[in-house]
VOBABA-587562 format. One line per field, with one value per atom (N, C-alpha, C): residue number from 1; residue in three letters; atom name; x, y, z. Coordinates in nm, 2 decimals. Layout:
! residues N
num: c(NUM,...)
residuo: c(ala,...)
atomo: c(CA,...)
xx: c(X,...)
yy: c(Y,...)
zz: c(Z,...)
//
This chain:
! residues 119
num: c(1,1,1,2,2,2,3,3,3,4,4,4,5,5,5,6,6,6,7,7,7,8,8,8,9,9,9,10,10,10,11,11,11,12,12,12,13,13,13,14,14,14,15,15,15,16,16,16,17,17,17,18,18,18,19,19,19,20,20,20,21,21,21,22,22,22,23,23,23,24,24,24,25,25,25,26,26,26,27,27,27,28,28,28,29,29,29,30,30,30,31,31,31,32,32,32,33,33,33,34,34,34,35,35,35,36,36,36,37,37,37,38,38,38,39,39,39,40,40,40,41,41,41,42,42,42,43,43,43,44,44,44,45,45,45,46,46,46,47,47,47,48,48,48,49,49,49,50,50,50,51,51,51,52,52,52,53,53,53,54,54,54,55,55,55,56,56,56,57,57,57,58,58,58,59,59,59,60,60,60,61,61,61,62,62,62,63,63,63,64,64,64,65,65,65,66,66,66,67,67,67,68,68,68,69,69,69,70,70,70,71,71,71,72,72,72,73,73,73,74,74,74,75,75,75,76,76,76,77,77,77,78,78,78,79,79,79,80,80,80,81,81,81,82,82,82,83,83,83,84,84,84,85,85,85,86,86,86,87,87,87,88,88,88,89,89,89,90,90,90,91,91,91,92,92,92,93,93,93,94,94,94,95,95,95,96,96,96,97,97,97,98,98,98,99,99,99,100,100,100,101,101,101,102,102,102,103,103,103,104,104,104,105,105,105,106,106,106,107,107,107,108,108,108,109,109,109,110,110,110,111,111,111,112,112,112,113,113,113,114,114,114,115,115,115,116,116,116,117,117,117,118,118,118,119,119,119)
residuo: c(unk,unk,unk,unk,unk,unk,unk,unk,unk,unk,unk,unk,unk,unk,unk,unk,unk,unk,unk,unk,unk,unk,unk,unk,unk,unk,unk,unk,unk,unk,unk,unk,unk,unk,unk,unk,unk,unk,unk,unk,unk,unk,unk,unk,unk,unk,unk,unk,unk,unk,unk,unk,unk,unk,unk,unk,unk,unk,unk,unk,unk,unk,unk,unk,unk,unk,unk,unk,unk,unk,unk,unk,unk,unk,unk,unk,unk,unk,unk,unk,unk,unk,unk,unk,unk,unk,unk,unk,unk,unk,unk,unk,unk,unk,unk,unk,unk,unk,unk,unk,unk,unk,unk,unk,unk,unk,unk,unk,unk,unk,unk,unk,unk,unk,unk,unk,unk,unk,unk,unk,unk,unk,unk,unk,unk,unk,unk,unk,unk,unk,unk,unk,unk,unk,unk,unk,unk,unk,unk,unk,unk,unk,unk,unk,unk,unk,unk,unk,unk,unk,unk,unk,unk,unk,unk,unk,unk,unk,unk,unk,unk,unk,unk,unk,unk,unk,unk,unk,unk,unk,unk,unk,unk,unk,unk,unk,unk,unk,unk,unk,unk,unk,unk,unk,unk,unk,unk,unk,unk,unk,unk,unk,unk,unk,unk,unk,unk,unk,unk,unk,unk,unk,unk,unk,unk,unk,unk,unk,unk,unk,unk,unk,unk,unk,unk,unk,unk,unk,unk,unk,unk,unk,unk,unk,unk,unk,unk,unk,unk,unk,unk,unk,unk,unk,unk,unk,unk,unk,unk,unk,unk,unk,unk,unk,unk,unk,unk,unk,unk,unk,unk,unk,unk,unk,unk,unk,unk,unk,unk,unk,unk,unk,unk,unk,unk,unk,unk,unk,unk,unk,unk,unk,unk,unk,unk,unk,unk,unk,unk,unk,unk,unk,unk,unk,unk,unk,unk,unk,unk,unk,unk,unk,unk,unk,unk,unk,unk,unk,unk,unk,unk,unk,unk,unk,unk,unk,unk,unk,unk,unk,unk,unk,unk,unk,unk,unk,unk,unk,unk,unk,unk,unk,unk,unk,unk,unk,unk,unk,unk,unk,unk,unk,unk,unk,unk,unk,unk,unk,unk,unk,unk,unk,unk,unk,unk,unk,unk,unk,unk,unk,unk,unk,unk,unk,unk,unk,unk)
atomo: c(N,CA,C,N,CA,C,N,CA,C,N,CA,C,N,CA,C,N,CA,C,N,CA,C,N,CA,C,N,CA,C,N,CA,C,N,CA,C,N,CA,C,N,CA,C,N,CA,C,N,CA,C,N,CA,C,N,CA,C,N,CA,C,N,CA,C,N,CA,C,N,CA,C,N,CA,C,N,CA,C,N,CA,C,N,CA,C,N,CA,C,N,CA,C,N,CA,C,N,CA,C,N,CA,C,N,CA,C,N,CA,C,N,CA,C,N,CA,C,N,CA,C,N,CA,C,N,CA,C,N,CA,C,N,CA,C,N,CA,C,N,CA,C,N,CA,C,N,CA,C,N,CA,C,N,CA,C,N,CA,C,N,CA,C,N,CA,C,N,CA,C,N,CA,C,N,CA,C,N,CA,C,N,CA,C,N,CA,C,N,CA,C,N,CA,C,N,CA,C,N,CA,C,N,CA,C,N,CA,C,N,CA,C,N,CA,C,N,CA,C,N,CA,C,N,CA,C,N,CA,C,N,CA,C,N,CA,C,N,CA,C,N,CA,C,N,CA,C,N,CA,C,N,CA,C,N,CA,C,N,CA,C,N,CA,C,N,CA,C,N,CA,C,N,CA,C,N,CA,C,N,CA,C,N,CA,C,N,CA,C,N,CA,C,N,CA,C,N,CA,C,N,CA,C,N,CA,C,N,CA,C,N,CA,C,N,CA,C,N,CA,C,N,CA,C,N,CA,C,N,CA,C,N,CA,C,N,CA,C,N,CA,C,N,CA,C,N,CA,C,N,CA,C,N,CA,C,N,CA,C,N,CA,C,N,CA,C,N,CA,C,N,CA,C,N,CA,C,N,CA,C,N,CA,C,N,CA,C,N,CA,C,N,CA,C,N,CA,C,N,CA,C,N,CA,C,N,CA,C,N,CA,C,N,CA,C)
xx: c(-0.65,-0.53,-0.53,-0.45,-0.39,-0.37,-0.45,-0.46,-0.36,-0.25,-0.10,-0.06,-0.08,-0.04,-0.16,-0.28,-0.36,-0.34,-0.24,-0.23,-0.15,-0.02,0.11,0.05,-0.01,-0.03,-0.14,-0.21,-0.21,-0.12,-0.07,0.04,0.17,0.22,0.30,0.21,0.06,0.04,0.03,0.03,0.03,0.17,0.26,0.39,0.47,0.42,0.46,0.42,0.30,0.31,0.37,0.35,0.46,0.57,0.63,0.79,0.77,0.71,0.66,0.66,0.61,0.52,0.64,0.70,0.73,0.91,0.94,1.13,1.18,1.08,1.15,1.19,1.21,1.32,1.34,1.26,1.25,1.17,1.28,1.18,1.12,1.08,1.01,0.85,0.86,0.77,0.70,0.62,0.54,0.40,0.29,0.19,0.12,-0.01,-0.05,-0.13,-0.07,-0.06,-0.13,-0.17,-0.20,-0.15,-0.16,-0.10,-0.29,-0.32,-0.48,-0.44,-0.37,-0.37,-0.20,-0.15,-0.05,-0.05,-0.05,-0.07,0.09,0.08,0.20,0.18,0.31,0.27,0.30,0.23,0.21,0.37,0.49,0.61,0.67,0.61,0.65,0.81,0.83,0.91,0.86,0.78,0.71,0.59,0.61,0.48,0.44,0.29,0.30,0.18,0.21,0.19,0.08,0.01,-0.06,-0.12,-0.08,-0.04,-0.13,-0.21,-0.28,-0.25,-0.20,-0.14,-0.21,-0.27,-0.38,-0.33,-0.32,-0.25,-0.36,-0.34,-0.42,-0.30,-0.17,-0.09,-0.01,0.00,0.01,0.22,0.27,0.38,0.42,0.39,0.43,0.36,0.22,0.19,0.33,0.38,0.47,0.57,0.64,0.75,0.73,0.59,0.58,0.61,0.52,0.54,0.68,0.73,0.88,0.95,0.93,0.97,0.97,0.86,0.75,0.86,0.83,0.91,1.04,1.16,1.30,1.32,1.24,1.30,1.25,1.22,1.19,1.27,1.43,1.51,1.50,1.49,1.45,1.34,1.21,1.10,1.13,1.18,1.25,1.33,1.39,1.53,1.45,1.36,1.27,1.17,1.13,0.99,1.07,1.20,1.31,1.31,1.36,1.42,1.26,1.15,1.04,0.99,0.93,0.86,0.98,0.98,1.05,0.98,1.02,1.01,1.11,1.08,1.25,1.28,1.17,1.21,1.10,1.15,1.08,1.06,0.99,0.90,0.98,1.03,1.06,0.90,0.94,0.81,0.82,0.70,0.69,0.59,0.56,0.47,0.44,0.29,0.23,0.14,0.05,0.03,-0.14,-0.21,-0.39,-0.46,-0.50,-0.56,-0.69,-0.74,-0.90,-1.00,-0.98,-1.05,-1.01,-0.93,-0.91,-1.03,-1.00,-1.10,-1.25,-1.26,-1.37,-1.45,-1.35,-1.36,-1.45,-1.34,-1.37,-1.51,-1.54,-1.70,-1.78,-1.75,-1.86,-1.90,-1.77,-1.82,-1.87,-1.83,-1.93,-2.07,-2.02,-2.20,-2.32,-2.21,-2.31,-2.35,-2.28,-2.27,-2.42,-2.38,-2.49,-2.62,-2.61,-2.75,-2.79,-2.68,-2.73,-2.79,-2.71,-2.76,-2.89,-2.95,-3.06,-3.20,-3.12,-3.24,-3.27,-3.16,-3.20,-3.28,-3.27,-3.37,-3.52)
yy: c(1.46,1.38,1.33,1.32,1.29,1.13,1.11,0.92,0.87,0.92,0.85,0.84,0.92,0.88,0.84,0.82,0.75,0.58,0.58,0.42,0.41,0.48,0.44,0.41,0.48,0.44,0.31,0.30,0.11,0.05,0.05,-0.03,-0.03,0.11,0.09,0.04,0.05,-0.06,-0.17,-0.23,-0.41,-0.42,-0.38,-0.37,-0.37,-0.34,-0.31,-0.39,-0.46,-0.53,-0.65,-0.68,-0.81,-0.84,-0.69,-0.69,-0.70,-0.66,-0.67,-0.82,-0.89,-1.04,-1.15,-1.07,-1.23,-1.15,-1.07,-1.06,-1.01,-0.95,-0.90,-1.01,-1.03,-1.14,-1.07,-1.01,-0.96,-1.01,-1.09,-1.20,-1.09,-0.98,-0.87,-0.83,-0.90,-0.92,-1.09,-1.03,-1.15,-1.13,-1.03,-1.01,-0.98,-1.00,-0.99,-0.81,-0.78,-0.65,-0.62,-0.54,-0.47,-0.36,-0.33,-0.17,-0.16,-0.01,0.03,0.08,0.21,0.29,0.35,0.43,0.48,0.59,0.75,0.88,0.95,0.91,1.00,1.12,1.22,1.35,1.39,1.50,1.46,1.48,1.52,1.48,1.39,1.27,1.12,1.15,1.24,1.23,1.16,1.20,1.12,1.04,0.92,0.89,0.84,0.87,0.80,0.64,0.58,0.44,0.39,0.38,0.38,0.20,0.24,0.03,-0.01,-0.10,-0.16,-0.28,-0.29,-0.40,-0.49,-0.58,-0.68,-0.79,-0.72,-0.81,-0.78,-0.88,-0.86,-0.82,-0.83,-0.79,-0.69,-0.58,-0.43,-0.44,-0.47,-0.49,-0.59,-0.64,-0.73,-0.68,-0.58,-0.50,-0.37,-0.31,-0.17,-0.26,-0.37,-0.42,-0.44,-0.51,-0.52,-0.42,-0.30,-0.18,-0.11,-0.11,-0.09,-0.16,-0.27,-0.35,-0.29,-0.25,-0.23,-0.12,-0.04,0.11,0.11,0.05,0.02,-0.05,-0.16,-0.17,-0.11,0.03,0.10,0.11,0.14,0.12,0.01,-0.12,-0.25,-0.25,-0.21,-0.19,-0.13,-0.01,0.11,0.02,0.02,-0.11,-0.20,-0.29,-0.40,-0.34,-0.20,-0.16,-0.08,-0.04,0.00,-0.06,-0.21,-0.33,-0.37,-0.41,-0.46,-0.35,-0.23,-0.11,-0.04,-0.01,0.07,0.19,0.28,0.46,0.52,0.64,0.68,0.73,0.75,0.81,0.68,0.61,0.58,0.67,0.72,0.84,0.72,0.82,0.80,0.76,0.66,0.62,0.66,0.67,0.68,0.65,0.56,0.46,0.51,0.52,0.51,0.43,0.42,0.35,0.38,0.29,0.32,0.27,0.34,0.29,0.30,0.33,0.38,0.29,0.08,0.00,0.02,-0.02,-0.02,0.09,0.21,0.31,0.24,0.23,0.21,0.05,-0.03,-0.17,-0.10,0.01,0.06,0.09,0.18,0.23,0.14,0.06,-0.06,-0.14,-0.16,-0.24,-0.13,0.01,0.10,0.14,0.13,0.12,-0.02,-0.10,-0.23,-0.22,-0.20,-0.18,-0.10,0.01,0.09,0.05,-0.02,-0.09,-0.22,-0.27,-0.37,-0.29,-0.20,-0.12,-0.09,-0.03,0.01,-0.07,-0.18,-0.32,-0.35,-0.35,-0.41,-0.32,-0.21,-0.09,-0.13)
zz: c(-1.40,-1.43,-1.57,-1.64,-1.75,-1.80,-1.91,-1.90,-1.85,-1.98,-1.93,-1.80,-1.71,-1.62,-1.50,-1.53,-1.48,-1.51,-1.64,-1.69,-1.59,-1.62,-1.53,-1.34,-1.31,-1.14,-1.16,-1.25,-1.25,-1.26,-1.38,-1.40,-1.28,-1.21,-1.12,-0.98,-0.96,-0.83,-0.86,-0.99,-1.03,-1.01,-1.05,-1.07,-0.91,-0.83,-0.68,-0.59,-0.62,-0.51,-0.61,-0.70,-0.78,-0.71,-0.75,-0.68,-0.55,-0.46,-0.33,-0.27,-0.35,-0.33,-0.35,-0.48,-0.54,-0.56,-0.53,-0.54,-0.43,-0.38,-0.23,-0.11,-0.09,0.01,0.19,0.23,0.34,0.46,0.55,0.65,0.77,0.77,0.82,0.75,0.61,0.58,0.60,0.73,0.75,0.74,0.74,0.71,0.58,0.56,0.43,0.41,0.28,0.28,0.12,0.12,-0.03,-0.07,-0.17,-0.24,-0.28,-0.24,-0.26,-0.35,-0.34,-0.49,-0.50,-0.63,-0.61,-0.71,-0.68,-0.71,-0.78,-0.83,-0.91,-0.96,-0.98,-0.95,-1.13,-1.18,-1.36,-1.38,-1.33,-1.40,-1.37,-1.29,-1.27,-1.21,-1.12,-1.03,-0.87,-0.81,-0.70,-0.66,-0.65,-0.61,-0.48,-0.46,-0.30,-0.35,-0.27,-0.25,-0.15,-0.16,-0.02,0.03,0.11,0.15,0.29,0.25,0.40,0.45,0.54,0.61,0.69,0.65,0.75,0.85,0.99,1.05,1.20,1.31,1.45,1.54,1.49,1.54,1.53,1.62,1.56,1.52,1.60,1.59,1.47,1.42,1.32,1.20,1.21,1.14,1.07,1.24,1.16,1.08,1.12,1.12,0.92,0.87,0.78,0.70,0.71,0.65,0.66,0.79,0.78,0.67,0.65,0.54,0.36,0.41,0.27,0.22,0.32,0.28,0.27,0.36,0.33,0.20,0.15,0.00,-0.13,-0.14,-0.22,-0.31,-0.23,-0.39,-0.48,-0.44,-0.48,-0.60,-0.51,-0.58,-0.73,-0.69,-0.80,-0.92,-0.87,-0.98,-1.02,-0.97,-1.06,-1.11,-1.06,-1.21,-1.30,-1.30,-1.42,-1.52,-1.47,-1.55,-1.65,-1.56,-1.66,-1.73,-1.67,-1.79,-1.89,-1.96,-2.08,-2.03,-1.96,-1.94,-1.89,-1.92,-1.90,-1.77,-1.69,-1.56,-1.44,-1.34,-1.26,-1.10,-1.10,-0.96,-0.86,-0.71,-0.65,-0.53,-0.49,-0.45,-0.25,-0.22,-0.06,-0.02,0.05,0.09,0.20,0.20,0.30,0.39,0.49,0.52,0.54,0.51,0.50,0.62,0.67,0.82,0.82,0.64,0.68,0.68,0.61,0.64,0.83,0.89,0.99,1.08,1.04,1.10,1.09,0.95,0.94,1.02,1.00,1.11,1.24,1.33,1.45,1.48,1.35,1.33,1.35,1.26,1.25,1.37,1.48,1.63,1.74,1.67,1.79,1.73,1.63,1.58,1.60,1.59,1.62,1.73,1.86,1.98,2.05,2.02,2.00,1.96,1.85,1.78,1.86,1.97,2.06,2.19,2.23,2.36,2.30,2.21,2.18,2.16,2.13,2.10,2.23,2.34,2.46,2.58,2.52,2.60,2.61)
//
């Protein structure tokens, strides 16, 4: 990948959850969420977004990310207005379930490491 646009997918994940955090206005966003990384494709027409959502509640988990993902145009129009570039990538957010996975691992592995102490 190409610096330039190794800068730009920094600069567009600081830039996204900003807008995310502090302009989006969406009472569907009630859980605390991150932007991990964001992969734009080298002619800065698409990028994906990849978003983890930390919540104990799975439903107010989608609801969030449903959130996340419906105001893209939003997102889009506010990283316009602050970066000077000529084209902003249409973004598509995904959703990262792999601390989650990995959470899972970790209590069947502990689990395991208790069944086995108590043998």
């Amino acid at each position: 990948m190409n610096t330039r646009v190794s800068k730009l997918n920094s600069e567009f994940k600081r830039m996204i959850a900003e807008v995310l955090t502090k302009k989006v206005k969406d009472p569907r966003i009630t859980e605390m969420f991150t932007v991990l990384d964001v992969d734009c494709d080298k002619e800065l027409s698409t990028a994906k977004v990849y978003v983890s959502v930390f919540s104990t509640d799975a439903d107010r988990a989608a609801a969030t990310f449903a959130a996340i993902r419906d105001n893209e145009p939003i997102v889009r129009r506010e990283i316009s207005r602050a970066m000077h570039i000529r084209k902003v990538p249409e973004f598509s957010f995904i959703l990262d379930t792999s601390q989650e996975y990995g959470q899972k691992i970790d209590k069947i592995l502990n689990e395991i490491n208790q069944k086995s102490n108590n043998s």
